[in-house]
C-alpha positions as CSV (number, residue, x, y, z in Angstrom):
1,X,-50.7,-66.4,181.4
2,X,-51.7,-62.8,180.8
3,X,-55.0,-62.8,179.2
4,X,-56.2,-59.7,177.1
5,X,-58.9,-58.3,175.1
6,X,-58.8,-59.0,171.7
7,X,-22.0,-45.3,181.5
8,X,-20.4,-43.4,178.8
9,X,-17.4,-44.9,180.7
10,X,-13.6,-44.4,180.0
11,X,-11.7,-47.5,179.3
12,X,-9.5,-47.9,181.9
13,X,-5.5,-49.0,180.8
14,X,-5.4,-52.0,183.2
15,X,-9.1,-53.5,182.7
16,X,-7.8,-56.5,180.4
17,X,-5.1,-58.4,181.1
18,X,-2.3,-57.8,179.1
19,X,-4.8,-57.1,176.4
20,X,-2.1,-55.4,174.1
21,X,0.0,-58.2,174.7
22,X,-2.5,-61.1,174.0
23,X,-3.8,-59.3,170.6
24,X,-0.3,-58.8,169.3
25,X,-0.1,-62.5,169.6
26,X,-3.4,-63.4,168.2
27,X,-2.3,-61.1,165.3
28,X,1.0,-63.2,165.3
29,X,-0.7,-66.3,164.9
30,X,-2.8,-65.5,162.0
31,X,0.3,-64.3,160.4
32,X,1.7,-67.7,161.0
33,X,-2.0,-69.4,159.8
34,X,-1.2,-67.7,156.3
35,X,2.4,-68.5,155.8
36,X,1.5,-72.2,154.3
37,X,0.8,-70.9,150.4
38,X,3.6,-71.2,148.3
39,X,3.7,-70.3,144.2
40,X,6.3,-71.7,141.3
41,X,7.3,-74.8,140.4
42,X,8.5,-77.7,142.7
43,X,12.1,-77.6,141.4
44,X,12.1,-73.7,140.0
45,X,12.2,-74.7,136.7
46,X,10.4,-74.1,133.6
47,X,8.1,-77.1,132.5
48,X,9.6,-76.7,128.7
49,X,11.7,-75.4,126.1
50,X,11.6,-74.3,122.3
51,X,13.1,-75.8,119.8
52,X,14.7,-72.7,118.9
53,X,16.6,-72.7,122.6
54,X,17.1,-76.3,122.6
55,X,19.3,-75.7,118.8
56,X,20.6,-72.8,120.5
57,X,22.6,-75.1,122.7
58,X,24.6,-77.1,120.1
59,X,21.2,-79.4,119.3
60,X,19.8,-80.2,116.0
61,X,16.0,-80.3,115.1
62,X,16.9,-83.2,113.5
63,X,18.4,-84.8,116.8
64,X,16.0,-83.4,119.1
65,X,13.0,-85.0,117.1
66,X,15.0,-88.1,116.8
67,X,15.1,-87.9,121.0
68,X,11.8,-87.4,121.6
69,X,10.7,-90.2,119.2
70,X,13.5,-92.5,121.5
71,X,11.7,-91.4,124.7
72,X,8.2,-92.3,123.1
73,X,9.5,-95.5,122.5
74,X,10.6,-95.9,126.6
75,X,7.5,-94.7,127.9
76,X,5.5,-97.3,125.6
77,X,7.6,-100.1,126.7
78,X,7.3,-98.4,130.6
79,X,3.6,-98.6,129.9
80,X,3.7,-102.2,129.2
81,X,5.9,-103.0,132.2
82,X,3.3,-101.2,134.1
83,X,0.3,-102.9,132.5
84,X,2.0,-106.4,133.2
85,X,2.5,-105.7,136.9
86,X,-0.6,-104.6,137.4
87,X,-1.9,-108.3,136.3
88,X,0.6,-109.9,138.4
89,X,0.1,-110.7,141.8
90,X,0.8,-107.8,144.9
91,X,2.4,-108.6,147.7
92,X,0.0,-107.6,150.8
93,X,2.5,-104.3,151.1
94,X,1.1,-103.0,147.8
95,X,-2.6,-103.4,148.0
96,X,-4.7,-100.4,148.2
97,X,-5.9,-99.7,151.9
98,X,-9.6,-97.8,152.7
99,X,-9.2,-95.3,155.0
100,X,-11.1,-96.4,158.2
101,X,-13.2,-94.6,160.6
102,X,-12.2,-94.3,164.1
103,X,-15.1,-93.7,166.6
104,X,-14.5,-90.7,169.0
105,X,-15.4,-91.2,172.1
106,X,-17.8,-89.8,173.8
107,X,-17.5,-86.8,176.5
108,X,-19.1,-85.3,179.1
109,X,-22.8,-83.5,179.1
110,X,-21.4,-80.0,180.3
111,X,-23.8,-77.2,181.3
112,X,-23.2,-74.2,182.8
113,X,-25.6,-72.1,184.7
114,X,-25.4,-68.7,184.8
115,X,-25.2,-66.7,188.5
116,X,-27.7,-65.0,190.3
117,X,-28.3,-61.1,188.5
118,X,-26.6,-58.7,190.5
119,X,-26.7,-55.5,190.5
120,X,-24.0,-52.9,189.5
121,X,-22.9,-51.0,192.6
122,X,-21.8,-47.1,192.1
123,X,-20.0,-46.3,188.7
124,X,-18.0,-48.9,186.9
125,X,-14.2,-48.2,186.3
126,X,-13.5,-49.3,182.7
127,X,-15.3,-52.7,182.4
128,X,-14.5,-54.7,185.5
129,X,-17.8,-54.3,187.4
130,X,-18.5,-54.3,191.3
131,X,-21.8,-55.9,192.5
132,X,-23.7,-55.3,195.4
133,X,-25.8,-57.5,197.5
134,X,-29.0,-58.6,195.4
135,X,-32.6,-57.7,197.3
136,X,-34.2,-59.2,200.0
137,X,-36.7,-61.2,198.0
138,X,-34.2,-62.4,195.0
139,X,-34.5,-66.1,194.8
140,X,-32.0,-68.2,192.3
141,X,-32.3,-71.4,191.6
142,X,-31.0,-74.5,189.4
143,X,-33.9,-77.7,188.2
144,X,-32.1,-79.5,186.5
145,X,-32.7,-83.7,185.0
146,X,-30.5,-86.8,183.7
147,X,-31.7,-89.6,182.1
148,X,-31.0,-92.7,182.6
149,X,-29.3,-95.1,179.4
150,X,-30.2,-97.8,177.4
151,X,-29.7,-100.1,180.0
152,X,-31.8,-98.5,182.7
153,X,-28.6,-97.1,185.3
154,X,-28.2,-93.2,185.7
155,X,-24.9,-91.9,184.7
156,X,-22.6,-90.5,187.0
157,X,-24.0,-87.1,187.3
158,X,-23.8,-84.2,189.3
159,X,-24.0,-80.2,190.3
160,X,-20.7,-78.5,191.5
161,X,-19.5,-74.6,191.1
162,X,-17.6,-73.7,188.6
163,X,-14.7,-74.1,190.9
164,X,-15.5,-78.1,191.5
165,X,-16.5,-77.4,194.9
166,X,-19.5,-80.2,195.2
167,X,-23.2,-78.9,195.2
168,X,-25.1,-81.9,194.8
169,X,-24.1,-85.5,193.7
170,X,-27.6,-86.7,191.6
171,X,-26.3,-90.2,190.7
172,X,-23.1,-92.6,191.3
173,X,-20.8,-93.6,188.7
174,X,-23.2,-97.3,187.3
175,X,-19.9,-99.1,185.9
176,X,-20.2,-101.2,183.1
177,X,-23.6,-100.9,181.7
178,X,-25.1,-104.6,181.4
179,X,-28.0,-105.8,178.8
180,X,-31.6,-106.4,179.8
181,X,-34.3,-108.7,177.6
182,X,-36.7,-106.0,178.0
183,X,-36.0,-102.5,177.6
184,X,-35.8,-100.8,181.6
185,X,-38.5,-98.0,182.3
186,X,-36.9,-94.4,181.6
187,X,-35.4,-92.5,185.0
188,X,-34.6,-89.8,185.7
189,X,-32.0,-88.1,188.3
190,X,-33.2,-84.6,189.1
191,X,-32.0,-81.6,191.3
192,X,-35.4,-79.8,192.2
193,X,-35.2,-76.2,193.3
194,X,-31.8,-75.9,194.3
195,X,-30.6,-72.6,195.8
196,X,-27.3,-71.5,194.2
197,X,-25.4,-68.1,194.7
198,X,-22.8,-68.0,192.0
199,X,-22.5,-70.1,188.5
200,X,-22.7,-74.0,188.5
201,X,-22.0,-76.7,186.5
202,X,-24.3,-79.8,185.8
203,X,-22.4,-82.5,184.3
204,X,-23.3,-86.5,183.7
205,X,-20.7,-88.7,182.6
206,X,-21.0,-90.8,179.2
207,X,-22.4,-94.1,179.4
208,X,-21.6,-97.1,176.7
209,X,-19.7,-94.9,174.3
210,X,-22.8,-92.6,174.6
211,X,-23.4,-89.1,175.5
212,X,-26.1,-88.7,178.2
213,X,-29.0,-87.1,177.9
214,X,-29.2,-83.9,180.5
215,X,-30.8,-80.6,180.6
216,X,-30.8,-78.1,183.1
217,X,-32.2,-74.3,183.7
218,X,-31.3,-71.3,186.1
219,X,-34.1,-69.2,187.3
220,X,-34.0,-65.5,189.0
221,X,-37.1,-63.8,190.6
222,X,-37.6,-60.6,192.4
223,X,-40.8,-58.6,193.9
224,X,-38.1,-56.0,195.0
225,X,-35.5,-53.9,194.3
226,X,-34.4,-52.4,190.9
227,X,-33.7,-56.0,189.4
228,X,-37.0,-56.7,190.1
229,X,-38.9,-59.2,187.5
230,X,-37.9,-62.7,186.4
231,X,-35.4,-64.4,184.1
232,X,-33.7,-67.4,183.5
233,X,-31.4,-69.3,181.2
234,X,-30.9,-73.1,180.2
235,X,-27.4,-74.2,181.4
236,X,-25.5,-74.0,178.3
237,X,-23.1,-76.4,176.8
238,X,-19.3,-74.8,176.1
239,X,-18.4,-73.5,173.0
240,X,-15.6,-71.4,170.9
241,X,-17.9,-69.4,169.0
242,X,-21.0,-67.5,170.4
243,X,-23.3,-65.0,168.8
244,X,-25.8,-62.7,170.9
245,X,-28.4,-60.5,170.3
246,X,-30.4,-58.0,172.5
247,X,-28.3,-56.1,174.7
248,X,-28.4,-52.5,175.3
249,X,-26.3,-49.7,177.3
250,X,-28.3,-46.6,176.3
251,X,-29.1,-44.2,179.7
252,X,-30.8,-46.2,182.3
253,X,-30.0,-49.8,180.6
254,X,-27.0,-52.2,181.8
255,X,-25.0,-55.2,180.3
256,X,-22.8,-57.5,181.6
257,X,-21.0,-59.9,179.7
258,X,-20.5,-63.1,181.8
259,X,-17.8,-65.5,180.5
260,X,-17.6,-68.7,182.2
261,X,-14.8,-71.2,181.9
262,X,-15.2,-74.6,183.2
263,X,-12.3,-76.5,181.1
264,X,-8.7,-77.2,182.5
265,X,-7.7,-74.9,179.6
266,X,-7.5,-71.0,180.0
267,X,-9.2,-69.1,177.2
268,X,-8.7,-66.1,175.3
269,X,-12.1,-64.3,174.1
270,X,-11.8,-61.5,171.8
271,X,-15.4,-59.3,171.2
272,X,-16.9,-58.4,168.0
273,X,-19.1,-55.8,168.3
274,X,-22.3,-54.6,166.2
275,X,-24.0,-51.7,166.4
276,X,-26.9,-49.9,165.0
277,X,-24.7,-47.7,163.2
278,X,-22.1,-50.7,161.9
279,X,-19.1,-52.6,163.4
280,X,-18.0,-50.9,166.6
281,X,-14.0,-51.0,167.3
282,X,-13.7,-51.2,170.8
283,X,-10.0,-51.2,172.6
284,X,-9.9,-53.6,175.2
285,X,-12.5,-55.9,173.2
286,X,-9.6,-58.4,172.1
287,X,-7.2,-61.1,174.1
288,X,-9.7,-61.1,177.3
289,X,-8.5,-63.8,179.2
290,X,-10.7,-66.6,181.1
291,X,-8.4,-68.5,183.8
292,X,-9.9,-72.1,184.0
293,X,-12.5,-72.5,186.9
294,X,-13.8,-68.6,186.6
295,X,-15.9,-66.2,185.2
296,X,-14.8,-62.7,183.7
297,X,-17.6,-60.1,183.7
298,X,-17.3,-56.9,181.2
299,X,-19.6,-54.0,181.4
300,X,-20.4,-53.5,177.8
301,X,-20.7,-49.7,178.4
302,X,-17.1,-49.6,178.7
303,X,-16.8,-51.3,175.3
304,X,-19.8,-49.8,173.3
305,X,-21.5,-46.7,175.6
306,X,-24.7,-45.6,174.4
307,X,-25.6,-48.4,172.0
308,X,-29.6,-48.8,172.3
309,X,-28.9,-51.9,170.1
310,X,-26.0,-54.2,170.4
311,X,-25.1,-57.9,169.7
312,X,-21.7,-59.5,170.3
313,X,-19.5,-62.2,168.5
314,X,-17.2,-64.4,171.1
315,X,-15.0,-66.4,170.1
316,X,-12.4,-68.2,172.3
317,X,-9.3,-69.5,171.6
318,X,-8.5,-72.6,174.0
319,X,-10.3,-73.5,176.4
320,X,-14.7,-73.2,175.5
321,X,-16.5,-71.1,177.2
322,X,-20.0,-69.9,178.2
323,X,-21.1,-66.2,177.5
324,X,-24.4,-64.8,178.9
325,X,-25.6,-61.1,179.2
326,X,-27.5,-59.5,182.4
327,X,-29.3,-57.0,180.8
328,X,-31.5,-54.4,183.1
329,X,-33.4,-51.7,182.9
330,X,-34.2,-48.3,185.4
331,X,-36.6,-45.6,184.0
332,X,-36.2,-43.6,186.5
333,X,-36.6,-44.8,189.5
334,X,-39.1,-47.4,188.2
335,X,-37.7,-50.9,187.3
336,X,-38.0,-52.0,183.8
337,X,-36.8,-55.4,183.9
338,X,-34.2,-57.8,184.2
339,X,-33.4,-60.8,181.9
340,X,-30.4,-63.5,180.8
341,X,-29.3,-62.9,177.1
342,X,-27.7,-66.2,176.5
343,X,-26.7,-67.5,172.7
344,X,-28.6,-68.1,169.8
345,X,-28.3,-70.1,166.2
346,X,-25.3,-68.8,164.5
347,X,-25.5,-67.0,161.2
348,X,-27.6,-68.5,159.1
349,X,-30.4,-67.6,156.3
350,X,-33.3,-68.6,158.5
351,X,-33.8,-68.4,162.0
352,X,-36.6,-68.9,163.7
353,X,-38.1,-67.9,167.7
354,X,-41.1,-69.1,169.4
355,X,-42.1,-68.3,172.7
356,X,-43.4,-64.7,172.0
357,X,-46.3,-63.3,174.1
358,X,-47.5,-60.0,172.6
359,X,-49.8,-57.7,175.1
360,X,-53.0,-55.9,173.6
361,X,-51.5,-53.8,170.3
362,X,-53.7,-50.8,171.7
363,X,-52.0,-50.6,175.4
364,X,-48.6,-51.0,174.3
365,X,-49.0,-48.5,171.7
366,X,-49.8,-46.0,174.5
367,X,-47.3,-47.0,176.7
368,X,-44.2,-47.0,174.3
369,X,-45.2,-43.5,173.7
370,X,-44.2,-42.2,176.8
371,X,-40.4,-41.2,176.9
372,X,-38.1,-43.8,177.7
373,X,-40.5,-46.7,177.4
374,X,-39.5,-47.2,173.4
375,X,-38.0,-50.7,174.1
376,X,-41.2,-51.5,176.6
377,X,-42.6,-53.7,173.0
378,X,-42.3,-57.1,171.4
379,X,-39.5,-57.1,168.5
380,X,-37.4,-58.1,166.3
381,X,-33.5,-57.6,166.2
382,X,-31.4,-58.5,162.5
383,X,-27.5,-58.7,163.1
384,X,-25.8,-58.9,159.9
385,X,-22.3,-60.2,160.0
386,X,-21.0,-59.4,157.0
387,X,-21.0,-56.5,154.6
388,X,-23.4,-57.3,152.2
389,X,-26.9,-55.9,152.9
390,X,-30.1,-58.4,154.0
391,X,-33.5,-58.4,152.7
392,X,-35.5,-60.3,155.3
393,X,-38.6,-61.4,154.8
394,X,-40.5,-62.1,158.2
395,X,-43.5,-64.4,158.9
396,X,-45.7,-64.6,162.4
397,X,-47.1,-67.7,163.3
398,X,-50.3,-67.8,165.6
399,X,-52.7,-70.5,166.9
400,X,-55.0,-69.9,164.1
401,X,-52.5,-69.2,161.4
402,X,-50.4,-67.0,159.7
403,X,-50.4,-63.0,161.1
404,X,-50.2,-60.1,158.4
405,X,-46.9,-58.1,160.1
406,X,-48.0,-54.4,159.9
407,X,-45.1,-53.1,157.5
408,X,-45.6,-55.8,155.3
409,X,-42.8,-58.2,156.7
410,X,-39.9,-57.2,154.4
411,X,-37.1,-55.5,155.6
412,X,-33.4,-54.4,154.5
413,X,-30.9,-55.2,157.4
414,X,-27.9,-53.2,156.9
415,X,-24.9,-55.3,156.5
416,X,-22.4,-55.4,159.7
417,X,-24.8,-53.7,161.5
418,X,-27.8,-54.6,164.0
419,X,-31.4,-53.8,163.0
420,X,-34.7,-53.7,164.6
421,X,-38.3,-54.4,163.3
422,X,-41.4,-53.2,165.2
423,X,-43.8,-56.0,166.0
424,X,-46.2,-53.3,167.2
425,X,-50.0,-53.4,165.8
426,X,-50.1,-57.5,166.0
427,X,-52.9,-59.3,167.7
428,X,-52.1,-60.4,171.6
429,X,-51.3,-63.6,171.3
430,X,-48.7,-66.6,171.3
431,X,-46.5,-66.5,168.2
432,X,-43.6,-68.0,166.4
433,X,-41.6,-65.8,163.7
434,X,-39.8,-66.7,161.0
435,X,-37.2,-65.1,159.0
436,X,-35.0,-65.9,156.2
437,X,-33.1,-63.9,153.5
438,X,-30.2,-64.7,151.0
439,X,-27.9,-63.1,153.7
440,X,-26.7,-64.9,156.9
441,X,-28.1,-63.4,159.6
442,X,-28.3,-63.5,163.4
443,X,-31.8,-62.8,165.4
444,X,-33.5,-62.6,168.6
445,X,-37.0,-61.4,169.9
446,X,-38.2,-59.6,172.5
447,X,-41.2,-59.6,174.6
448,X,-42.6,-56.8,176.7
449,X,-45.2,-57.7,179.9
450,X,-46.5,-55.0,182.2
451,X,-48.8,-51.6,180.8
452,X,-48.6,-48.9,183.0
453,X,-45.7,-46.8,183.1
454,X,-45.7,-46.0,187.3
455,X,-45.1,-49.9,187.7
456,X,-42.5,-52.3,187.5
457,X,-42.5,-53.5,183.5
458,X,-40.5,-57.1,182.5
459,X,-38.9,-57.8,179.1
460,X,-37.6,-61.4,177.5
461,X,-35.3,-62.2,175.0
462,X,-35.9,-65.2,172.8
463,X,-32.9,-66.3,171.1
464,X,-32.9,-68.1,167.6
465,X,-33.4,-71.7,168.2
466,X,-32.3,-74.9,166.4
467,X,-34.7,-77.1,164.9
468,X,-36.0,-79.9,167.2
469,X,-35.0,-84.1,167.4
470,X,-35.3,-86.6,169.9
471,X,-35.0,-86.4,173.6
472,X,-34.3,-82.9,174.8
473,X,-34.5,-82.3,178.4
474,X,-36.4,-79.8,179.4
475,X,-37.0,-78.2,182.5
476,X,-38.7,-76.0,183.9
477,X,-39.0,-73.8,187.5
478,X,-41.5,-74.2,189.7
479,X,-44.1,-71.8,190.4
480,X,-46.1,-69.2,188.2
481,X,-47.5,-70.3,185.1
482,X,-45.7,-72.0,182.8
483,X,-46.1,-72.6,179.0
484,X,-44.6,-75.1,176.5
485,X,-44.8,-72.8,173.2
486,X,-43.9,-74.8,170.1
487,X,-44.2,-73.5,166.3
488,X,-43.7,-75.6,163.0
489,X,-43.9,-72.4,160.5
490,X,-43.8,-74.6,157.1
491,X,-45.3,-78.3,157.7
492,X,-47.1,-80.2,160.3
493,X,-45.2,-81.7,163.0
494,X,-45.7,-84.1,165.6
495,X,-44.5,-83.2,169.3
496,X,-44.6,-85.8,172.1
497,X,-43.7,-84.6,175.8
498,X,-43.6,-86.6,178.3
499,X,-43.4,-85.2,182.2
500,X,-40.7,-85.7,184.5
501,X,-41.8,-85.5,188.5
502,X,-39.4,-84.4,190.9
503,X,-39.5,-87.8,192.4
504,X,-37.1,-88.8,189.4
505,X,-40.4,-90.6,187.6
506,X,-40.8,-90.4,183.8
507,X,-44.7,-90.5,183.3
508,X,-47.0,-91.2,180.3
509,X,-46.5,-89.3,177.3
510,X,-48.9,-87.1,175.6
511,X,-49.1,-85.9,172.2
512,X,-49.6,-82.6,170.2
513,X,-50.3,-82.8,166.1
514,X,-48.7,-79.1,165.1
515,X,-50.9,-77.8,161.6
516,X,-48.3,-76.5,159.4
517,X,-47.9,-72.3,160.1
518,X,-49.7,-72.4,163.7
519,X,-48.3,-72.1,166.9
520,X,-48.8,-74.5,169.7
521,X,-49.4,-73.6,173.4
522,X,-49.3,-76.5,177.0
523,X,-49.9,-75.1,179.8
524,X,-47.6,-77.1,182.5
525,X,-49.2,-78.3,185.2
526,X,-48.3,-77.8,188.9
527,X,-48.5,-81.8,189.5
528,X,-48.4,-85.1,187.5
529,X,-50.2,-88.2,189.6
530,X,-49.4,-86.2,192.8
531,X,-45.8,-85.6,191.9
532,X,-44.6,-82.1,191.5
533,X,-43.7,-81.2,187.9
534,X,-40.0,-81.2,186.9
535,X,-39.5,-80.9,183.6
536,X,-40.1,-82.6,180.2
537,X,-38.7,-84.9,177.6
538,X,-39.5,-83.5,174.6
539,X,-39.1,-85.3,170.7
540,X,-40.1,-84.1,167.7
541,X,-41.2,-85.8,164.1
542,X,-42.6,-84.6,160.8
543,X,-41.7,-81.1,159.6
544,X,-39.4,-78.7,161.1
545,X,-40.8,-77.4,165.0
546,X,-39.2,-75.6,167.3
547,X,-39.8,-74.8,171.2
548,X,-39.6,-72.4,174.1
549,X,-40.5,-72.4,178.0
550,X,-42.3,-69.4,178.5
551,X,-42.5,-68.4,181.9
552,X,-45.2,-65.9,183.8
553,X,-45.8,-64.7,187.4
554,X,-49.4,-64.8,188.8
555,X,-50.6,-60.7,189.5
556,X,-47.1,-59.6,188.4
557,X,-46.0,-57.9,185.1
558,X,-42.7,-60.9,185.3
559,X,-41.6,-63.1,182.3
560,X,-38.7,-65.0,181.2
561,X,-38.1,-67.6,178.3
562,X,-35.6,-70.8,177.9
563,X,-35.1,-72.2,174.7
564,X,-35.4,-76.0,174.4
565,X,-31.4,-76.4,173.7
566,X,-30.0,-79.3,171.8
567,X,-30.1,-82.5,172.8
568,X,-27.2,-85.1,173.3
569,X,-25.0,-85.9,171.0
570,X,-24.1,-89.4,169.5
571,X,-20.9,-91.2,169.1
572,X,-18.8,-89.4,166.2
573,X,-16.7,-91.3,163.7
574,X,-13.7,-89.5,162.1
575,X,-11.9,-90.9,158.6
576,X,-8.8,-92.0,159.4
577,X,-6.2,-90.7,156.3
578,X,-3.2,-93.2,155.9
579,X,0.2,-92.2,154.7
580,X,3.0,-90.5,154.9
């Protein structure tokens, strides 16, 4: 680890398919969503009458008072009738039924990996991009780790393309899963440094009714070339509703949007974009269709050109999907980084990022000086959803403690629109922040390595994470130094990691005891009883922590986070409503 001191491009008609077409039908269908409300009575009728209008009709008060004393008199004797069946016997027909829950069963651990970065070749026509070939030294590849179930047998499990075409099979389909009188040791089925050149997909097959438990991470690394630097992204579980944070396509900085389908279901993905300035309405940003098996990639320049700061809201419609951003950066003809912005926490009032590693406060004052090297520092970007205004209040957690944020660590986010907060003047170090405000909110950090403007520089993104549980995967690539960063801002927690060797060995567990507002750092180590490191299974207890991989390069100005994801999921129960 680093150790210190103290396109404004036109939108082009034909970029998205039938885009006209498929937002005139989205617009249909919420017309149809709001049809449902009706008003007035069931039978159009008013509920009652005067006496004035009932005499009207030929009806004396006299009469009508007699009536309603006649009806009294039937309701009373209904009443009793009632009363007396209810102490009767029921036939089995009539008894009251509980509405049962019905047990779901359990799917597929999905993750996609993201592709190699590319880099855009010549000028991009709308938002459809062309790539062209990566450098010489750009290496990609996919770790990725399945444990084995209760009973001790891997679940079918293995790496394809997003296409299906096979990559690598990890384990065979066990069959029924039998009981043992002892628990089985844990196992592991692991794919260790495997070369990949476009997306994959890691999938592992229930077990029992039970999800499994699989994690999986893509790394990229360069010496070369203007992607030059490191990044890499956990292979992410599909979803209908992604928010991301960090991207940029002010002069000298590209995004591409990756969408990744890897149903049997198309999906339709229509863009929300924030800006610093509000909501941006971007033609072409609605009814972007993802054919099942493929990835769409959209240069955000085309959508929002010039945005320095720029988060998106997907959301599909069919089939899930997986979104992740290639952001890069070119000062000139210096290379300023490359990195994965992949999802974070939704909208909430508290987030919270670990895995921040903030140079020497002096140096990168200097540096972010110079013109052009404003977004070469650590942090903070606040998207606010909605139209209501946030006041954020914003906490840094360090080894030692609790860090005093130079402008006081209260800030007003504008509502529908994306803000940023220095985290210039803090302390190098390893941190966790913490934000929360009355408003929901979406955030991400960044992190800035490399201090001299006539060299390569590296920037990170660390997403909003969720709160750790039991058993998360995690793994990690191999080479460089590598850090487990964990934060518990409120309470102590307890963290227990235990190493997975590529040999497909779980190992002895260790322990870390996280003091309530510190940060945590574990170094990985190249080897665990002469068995290459792999990854880690990580479980949390006590008060709320969270976790990031943090990744470095020896000599080199690289880094690159992965946020521990979520881990598996148990078997769901539904209620079951009966009637008709």
């Amino acid at each position: 680890m680093h150790k210190d001191a103290n396109d404004d491009v036109p939108q082009a008609p034909g970029d998205v398919n039938s885009a006209a077409d498929a937002t005139d039908a989205t617009d249909a269908t919420d017309a149809a969503d709001g049809s449902g409300a009706a008003g007035g009575t069931a039978n159009g009728t008013p509920a009652a009458c005067s006496l004035k209008s009932l005499n009207g009709r030929g009806l004396s008060v006299r009469g009508t008072v007699a009536g309603m004393a006649s009806a009294v008199i039937i309701v009373a004797a209904a009443g009793s009738l009632v009363a007396a069946a209810s102490m009767a016997p029921q036939s089995a027909g009539s008894r009251p039924l509980e509405a049962p829950l019905a047990a779901v069963p359990a799917g597929s651990n999905v993750g996609i990996c993201p592709g190699p970065a590319r880099l855009l070749e010549g000028t991009a026509i709308g938002t459809d991009p062309q790539f062209s070939p990566e450098s010489a030294t750009a290496k990609s590849l996919v770790n990725a780790a399945v444990l084995s179930t209760n009973s001790g047998a891997l679940p079918g499990s293995r790496l394809a393309e997003l296409n299906g075409n096979p990559l690598t099979e990890i384990a065979k389909d066990p069959g029924t899963p039998t009981t043992s009188a002892a628990p089985p040791a844990l196992l592991a089925g692991v794919v260790s440094q495997r070369t990949v050149d476009s997306v994959s997909v890691l999938s592992a097959d229930a077990v029992g009714n039970q999800q499994a438990t699989a994690g999986a991470v893509m790394s990229y690394t360069a010496t070369d070339g203007d992607l030059q630097g490191s990044a890499a992204a956990g292979c992410q579980q599909p979803a209908n509703d992604l928010w991301l944070v960090g991207a940029n396509t002010s002069l000298g900085r590209t995004a591409v949007l990756n969408l990744s389908n890897a149903s049997s279901t198309p999906a339709t993905v229509s863009l929300e974009l924030y800006g610093a300035q509000g909501q941006i309405q971007a033609p072409g940003s609605r009814g972007l269709l993802v054919a099942p098996g493929t990835t769409r990639s959209i240069v955000l320049a085309g959508l929002a050109p010039d945005q320095e700061k720029l988060s998106i809201h997907a959301r599909s419609a069919g089939g899930p999907v997986t979104a992740v951003i290639q952001q890069s950066v070119l000062r000139g003809l210096t290379p300023g980084g490359v990195d994965f912005i992949v999802p974070g926490a939704a909208p909430a009032t508290r987030q919270v990022m670990s895995g921040l590693d903030i140079q020497d406060p002096a140096s990168a004052k200097a540096l972010t000086a110079k013109q052009g090297f404003a977004d070469a520092s650590a942090a903070l970007q606040i998207a606010v959803p909605g139209p209501a205004d946030a006041v954020v209040e914003i906490k840094l957690y360090g080894r030692d403690g609790q860090k005093a944020l130079p402008g006081g660590g209260v800030v007003t986010a504008k509502g529908g629109s994306v803000t940023e907060v220095s985290l210039a003047g803090v302390p190098a170090g390893q941190y966790t922040v913490a934000a929360s405000s009355d408003v929901s909110f979406a955030a991400a950090a960044r992190l800035a390595r490399g201090l001299k403007s006539d060299s390569a520089t590296d920037f990170a993104w660390s997403a909003a994470s969720a709160r750790l549980g039991s058993q998360h995967v995690v793994t990690v690539p191999r080479g460089g130094e590598r850090y487990l960063v964990f934060g518990a801002p409120e309470d102590r927690a307890k963290i227990t990691y235990t190493p997975i060797t590529a040999d497909g060995k779980v190992r002895a567990a260790a322990t870390a005891d996280i003091a309530g507002g510190t940060t945590t750092v574990i170094k990985v180590p190249g080897e665990v009883d002469d068995a290459e490191v792999l990854g880690y299974v990580v479980s949390a207890s006590g008060d709320a922590a969270y976790g990031t991989v943090l990744l470095e390069q020896n000599g080199r100005a690289d880094i690159a986070t992965v946020a521990v994801a979520p881990g598996a999921a148990g078997q769901e129960q539904v209620a079951v409503k009966l009637g008709y």
